[in-house]
BAFI-3210 file (N, C-alpha, C; in Angstrom, 3 decimals, decimal comma, padded with zeros to 6 digits):
// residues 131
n [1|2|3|4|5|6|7|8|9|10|11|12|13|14|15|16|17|18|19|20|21|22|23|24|25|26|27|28|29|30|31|32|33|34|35|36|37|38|39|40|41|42|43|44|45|46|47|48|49|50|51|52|53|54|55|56|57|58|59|60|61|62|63|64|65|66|67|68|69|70|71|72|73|74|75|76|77|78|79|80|81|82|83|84|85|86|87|88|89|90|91|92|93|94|95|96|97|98|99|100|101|102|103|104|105|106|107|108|109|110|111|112|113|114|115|116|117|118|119|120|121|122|123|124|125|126|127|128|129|130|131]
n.u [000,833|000,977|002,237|000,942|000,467|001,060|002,410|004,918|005,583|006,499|008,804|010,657|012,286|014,594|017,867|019,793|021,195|024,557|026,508|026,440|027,121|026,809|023,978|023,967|025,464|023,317|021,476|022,072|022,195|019,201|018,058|019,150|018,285|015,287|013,769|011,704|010,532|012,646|014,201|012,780|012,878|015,106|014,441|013,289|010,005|008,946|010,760|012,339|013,034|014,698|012,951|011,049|013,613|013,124|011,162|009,708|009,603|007,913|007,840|007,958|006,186|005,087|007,568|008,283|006,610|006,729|009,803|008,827|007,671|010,197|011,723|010,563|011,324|014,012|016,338|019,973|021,817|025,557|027,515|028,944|031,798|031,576|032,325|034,358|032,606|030,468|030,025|027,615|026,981|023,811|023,318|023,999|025,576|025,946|027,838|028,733|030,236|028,344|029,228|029,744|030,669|029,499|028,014|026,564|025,734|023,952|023,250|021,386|021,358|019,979|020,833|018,489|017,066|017,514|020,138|020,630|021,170|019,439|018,227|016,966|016,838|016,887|019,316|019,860|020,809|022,738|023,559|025,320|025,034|023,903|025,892]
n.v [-001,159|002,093|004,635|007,505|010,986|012,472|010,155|010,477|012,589|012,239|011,128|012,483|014,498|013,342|012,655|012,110|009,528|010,597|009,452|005,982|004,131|005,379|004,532|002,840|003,460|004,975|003,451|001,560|004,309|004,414|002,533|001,955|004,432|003,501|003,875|003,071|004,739|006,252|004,364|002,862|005,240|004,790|003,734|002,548|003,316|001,126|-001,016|-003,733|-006,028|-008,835|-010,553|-011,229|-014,346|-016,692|-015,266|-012,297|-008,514|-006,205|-003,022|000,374|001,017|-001,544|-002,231|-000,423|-000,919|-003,673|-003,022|-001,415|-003,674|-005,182|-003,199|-003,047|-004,635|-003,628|-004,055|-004,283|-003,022|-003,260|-001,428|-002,125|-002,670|-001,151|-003,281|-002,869|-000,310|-001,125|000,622|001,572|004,175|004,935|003,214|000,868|-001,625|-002,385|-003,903|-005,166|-007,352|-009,236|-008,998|-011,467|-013,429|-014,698|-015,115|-013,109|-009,680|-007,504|-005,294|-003,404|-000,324|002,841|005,952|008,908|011,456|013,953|013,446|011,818|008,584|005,655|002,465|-000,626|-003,204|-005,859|-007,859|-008,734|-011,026|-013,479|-016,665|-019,418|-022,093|-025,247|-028,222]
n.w [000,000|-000,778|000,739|002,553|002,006|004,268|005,914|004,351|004,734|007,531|007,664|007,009|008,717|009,514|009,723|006,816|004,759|003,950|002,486|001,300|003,653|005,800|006,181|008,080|010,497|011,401|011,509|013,599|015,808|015,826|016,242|018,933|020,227|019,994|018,242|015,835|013,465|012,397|011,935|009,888|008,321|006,740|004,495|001,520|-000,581|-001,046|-000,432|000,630|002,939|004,472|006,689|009,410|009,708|007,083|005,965|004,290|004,607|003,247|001,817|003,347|005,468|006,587|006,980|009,474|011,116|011,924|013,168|014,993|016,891|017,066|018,313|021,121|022,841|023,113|022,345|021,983|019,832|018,226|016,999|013,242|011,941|008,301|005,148|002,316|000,289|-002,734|-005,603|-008,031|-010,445|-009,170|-007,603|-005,112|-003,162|000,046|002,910|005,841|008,015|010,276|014,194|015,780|013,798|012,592|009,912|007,326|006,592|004,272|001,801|-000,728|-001,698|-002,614|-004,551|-003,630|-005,375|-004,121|-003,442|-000,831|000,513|000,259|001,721|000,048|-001,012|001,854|003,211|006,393|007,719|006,495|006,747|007,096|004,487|005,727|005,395]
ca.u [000,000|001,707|002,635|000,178|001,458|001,775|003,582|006,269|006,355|006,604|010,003|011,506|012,898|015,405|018,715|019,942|022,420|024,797|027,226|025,605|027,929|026,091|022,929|024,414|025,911|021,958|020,100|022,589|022,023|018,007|017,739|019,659|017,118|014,286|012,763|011,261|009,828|013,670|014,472|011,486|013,136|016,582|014,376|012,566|008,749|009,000|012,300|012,140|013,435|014,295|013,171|012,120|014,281|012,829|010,318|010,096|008,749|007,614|007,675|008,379|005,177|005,401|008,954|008,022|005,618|008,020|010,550|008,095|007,497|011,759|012,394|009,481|011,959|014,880|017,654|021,017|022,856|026,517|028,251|029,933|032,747|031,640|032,639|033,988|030,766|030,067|028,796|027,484|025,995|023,214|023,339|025,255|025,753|026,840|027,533|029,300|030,472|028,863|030,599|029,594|031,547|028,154|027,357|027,085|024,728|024,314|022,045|021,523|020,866|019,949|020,863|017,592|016,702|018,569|021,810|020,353|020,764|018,013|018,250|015,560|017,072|018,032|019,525|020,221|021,078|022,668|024,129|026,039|024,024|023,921|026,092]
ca.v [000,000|003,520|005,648|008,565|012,317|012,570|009,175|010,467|013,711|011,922|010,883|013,821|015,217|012,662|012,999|011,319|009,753|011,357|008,224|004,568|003,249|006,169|003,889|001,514|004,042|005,748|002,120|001,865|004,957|004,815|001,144|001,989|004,761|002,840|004,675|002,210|005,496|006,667|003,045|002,897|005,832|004,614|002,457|003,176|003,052|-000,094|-001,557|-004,780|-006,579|-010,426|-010,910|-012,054|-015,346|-017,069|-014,173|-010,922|-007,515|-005,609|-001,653|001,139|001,375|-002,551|-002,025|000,616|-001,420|-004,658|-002,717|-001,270|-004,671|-005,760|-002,931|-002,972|-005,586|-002,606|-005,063|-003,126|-003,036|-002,175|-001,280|-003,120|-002,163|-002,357|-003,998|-001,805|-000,309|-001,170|001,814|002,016|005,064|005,705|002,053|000,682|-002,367|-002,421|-004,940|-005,607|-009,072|-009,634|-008,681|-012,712|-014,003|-015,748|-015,169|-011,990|-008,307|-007,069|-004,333|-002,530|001,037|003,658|007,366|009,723|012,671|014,441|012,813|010,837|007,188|004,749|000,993|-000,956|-004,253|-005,606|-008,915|-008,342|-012,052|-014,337|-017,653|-020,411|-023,366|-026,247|-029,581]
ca.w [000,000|-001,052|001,627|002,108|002,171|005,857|006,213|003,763|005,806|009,052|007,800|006,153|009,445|010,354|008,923|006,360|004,792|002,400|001,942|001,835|004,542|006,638|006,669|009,353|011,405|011,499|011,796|015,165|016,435|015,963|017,266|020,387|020,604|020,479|017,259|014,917|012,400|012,294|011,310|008,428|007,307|006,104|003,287|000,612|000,477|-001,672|000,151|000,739|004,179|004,679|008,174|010,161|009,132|006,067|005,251|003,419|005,124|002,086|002,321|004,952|006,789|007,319|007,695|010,445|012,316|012,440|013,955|016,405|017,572|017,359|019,351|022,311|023,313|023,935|021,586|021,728|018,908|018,330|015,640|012,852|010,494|007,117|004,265|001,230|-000,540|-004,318|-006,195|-009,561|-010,514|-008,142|-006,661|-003,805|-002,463|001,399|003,902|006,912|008,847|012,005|015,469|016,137|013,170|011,908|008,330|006,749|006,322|002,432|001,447|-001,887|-001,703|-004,124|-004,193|-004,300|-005,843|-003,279|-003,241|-000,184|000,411|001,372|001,211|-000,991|-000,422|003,028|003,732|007,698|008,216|005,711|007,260|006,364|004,634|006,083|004,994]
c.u [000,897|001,427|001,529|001,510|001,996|002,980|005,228|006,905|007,278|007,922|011,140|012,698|013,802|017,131|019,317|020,995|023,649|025,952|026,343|026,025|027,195|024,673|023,179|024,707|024,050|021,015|020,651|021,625|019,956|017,438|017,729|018,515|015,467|013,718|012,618|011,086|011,043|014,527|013,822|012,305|014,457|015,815|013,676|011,243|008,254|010,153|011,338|013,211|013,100|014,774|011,804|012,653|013,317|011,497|010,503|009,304|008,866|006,665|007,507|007,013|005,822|006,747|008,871|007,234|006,415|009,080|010,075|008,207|008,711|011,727|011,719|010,357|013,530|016,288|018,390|022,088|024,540|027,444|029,094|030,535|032,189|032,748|032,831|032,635|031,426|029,383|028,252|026,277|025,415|022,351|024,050|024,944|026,838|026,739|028,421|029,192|030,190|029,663|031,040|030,485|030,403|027,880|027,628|025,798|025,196|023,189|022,320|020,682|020,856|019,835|019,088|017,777|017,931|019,723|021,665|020,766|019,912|018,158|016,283|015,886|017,550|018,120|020,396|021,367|020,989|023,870|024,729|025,064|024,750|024,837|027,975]
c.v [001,247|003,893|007,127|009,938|012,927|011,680|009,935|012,061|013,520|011,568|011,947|014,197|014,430|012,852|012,051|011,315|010,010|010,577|006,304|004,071|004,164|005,269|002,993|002,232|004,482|004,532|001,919|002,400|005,133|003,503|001,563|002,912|004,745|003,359|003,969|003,364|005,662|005,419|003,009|004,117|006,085|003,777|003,140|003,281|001,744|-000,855|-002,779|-005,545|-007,982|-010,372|-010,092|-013,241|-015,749|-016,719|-012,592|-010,222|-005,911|-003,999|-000,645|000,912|000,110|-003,051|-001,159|-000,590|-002,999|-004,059|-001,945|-002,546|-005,832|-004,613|-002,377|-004,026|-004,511|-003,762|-003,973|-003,704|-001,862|-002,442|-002,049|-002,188|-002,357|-002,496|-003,140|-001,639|-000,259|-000,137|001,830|003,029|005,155|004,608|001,832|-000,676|-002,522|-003,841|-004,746|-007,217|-008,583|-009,475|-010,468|-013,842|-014,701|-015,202|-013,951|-010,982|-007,949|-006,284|-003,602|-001,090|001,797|005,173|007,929|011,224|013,827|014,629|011,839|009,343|006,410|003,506|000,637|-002,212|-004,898|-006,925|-008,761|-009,990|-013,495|-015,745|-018,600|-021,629|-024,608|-027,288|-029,084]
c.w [000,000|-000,096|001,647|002,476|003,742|006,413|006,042|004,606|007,153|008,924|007,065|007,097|009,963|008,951|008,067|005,743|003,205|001,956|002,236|002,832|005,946|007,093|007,891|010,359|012,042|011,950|012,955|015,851|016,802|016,747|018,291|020,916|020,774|019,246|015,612|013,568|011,954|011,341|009,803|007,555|006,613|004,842|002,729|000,711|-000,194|-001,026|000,447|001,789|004,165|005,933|008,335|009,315|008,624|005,612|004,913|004,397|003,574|002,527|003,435|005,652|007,394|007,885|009,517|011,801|012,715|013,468|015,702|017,490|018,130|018,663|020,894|022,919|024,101|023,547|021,994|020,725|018,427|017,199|014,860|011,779|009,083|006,067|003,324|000,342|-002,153|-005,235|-007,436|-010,036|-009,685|-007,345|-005,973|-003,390|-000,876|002,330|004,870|007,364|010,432|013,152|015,892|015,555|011,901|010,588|008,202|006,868|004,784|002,477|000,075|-001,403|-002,765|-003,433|-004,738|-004,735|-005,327|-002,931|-001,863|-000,554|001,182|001,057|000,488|-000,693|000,876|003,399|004,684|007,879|006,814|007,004|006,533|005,884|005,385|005,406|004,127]
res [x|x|x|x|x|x|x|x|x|x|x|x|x|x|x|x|x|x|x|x|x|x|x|x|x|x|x|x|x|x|x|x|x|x|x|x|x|x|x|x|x|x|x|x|x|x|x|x|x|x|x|x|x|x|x|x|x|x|x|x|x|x|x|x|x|x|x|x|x|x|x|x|x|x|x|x|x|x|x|x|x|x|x|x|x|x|x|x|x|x|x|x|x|x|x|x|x|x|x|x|x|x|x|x|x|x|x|x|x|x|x|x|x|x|x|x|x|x|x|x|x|x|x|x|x|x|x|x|x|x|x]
***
């Protein structure tokens, strides 16, 4: 369901980020503060989120309201180094490795209008297969 004109307001005012590798530092800092809307608004309004584990969360609101319900729990998350970013033109691929060691983080992002970046793809949690 498209975003109405207030939604997309409701996220205007958070700052954003003007290198892709900036999205991780900002999904940190808004976790730790508990602010699920702040979260919703590092993605697009089509972005697409795998998770929880072996399902999709398809666009910011439902992005928004998932993370409401991750972080009513008060997780703390702490920072990871990432991974050199991939750019092409006004795509990005970012990731980071885990503080744990366990598998991997990958996200595609796309510059907007703005020169902003917002992820659209987000694989939080890739693991090792099995065998």
């Amino acid at each position: 369901m498209p975003e109405t004109e207030q939604q997309r307001t409701d996220y205007e005012g958070y700052e954003k980020a003007a290198r892709p590798e900036d999205i991780t530092r900002l999904f940190v800092e808004r976790s730790n503060a508990g602010d699920a809307a702040g979260v919703a608004a590092l993605y697009t309004e089509d972005a697409v989120l795998a998770y929880p584990p072996g399902s999709f969360t398809v666009g910011r609101e439902a992005i928004r309201a998932l993370w409401e319900k991750v972080l009513a729990n008060r997780p703390h998350f702490e920072p990871e180094t990432p991974l050199p970013t991939l750019v092409s033109g006004d795509t990005a691929l970012t990731s980071t490795p885990p503080r744990d060691g366990a598998g991997a983080r990958a996200q595609v992002v796309r510059r907007q209008p703005d020169g902003s970046w917002l992820r659209v793809l987000d694989q939080p949690e890739f693991v090792n297969p099995a065998g």
